[in-house]
N, C-alpha and C positions, 0 to 999 in steps of 0.2 A: 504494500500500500504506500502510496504516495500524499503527500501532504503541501499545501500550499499555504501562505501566512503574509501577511504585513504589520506594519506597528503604524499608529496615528495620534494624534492628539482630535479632539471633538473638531476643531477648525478643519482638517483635512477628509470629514465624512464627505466629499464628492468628489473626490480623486476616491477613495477608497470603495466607494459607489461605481467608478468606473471600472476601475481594477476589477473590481467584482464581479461584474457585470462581462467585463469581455472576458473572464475567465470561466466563467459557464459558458457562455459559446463553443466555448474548447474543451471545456471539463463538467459537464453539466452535475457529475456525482464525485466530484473529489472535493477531499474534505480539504476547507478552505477557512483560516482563522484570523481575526483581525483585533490586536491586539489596540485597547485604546487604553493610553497612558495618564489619562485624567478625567476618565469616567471613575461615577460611582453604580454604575449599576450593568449589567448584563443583558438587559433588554435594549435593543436599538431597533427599531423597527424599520429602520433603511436597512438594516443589513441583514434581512433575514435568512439570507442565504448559505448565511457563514455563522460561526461559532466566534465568540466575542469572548474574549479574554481582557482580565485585569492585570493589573503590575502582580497586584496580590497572587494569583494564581499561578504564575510562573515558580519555577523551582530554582527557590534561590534565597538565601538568608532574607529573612526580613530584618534584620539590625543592617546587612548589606544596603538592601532596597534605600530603607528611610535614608540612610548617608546619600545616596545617591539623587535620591527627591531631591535632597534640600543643598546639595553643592551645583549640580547639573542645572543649565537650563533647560529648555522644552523640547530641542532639539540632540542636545547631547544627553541630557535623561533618554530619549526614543533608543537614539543608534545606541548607547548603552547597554540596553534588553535584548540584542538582537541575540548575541550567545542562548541567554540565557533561556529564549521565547522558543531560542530550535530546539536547545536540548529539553526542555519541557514538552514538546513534541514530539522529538525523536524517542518514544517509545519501541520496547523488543520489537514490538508487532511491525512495527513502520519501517519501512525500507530507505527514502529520502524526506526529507523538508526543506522547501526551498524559499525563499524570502524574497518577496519583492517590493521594491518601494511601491508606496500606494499612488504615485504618477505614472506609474508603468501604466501599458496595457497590453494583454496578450494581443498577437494576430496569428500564432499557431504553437504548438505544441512543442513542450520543453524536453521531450524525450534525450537528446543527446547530453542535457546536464541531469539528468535521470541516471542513463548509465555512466555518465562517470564519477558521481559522486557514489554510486554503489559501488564501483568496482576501488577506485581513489579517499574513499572519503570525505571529499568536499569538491565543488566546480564552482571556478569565480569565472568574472566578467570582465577582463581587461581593459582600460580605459581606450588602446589604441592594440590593434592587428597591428601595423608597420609600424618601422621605428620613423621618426617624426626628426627636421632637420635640424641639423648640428648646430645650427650659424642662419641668424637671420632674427627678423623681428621679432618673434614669439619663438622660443625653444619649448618645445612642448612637452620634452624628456625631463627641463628644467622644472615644469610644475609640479610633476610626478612628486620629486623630491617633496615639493607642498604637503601635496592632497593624497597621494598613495599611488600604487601602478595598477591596483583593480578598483573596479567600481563595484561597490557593496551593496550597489541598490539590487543586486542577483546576487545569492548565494543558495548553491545548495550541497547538504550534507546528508551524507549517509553513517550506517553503524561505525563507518572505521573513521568517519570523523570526531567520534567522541571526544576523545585527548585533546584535539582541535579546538574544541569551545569550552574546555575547563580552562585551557591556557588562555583563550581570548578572553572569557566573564572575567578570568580573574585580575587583566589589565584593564579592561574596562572597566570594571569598579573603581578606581583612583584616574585613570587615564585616556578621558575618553572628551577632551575637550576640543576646541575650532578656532583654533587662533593659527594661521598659515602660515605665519612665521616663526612659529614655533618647533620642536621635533615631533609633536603628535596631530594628526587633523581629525579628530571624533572616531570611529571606528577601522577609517579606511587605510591607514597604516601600519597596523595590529595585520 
């Protein structure tokens, strides 16, 4: 079984509305969950389609969680969770879960990051296929250094990525902030 998920704050329910939306066209019965970061309740009746998850629900200290409310803002609290939102999904039973930002939208089927994060344990989404030029107005290698060289708005993990997101929750709990001049950008450098 395959699993699909996003994280939001109450502001982003129509991106995650869309997300939703084009992923039943492709998946009309896969379980699909939408993690809101500042809800208090479990009912959303936009998203009836999907399974709604709280911070609280996730597997993961709550002496961690509260630290992490109260240092993080709305957007580094989100990417924060993302470890912690797979491996609370990543159940025996479950074969991959894959994370998408809620601006995504499907237009066809994730199968090739399917099997390699079953076979590999995790498939990212590199920000660029080619390398990007040496010399010129914009070095695009050069941002990387910034923002990370995968884009984390796709991830997906299987059983053998487990290891994988005990070591990433555990930086992201202290290290998960967005200052690009800094040595960390929120999740995407982890």
């Amino acid at each position: 079984m395959d699993r699909l998920c996003t994280i939001i704050a109450q502001n982003y329910m129509p991106q995650a509305m869309a997300l939703l939306e084009s992923t039943r066209e492709i998946y009309p019965d896969i379980e699909f969950y939408v993690l809101i970061t500042d809800a208090t309740s479990r009912k959303q009746p936009l998203l009836e389609s999907a399974q709604v998850l709280l911070p609280t629900d996730l597997d993961i200290d709550p002496e961690w969680l509260a630290d992490m409310q109260s240092y993080y803002d709305p957007v580094e609290f989100a990417t924060s969770l993302k470890p912690f939102l797979l491996s609370t999904l990543l159940t025996p039973s479950v074969s991959t879960v894959t994370f998408l930002d809620p601006d995504i939208l499907l237009f066809s089927e994730l199968t090739q990051g399917f099997a390699a994060a079953k076979i590999s344990g995790i498939a990212l989404s590199p920000h660029r296929l080619t390398p990007a030029e040496l010399k010129g107005k914009k070095s695009g290698e050069l941002s990387f250094l910034k923002y990370g060289v995968f884009n984390l708005g796709y991830i997906c993990v299987g059983q053998l990525g487990r290891p994988m997101l005990e070591w990433w929750g555990a930086r992201l709990r202290w290290f998960c902030t967005r200052f690009p001049n800094d040595v960390i950008f929120t999740d995407q450098k982890w």
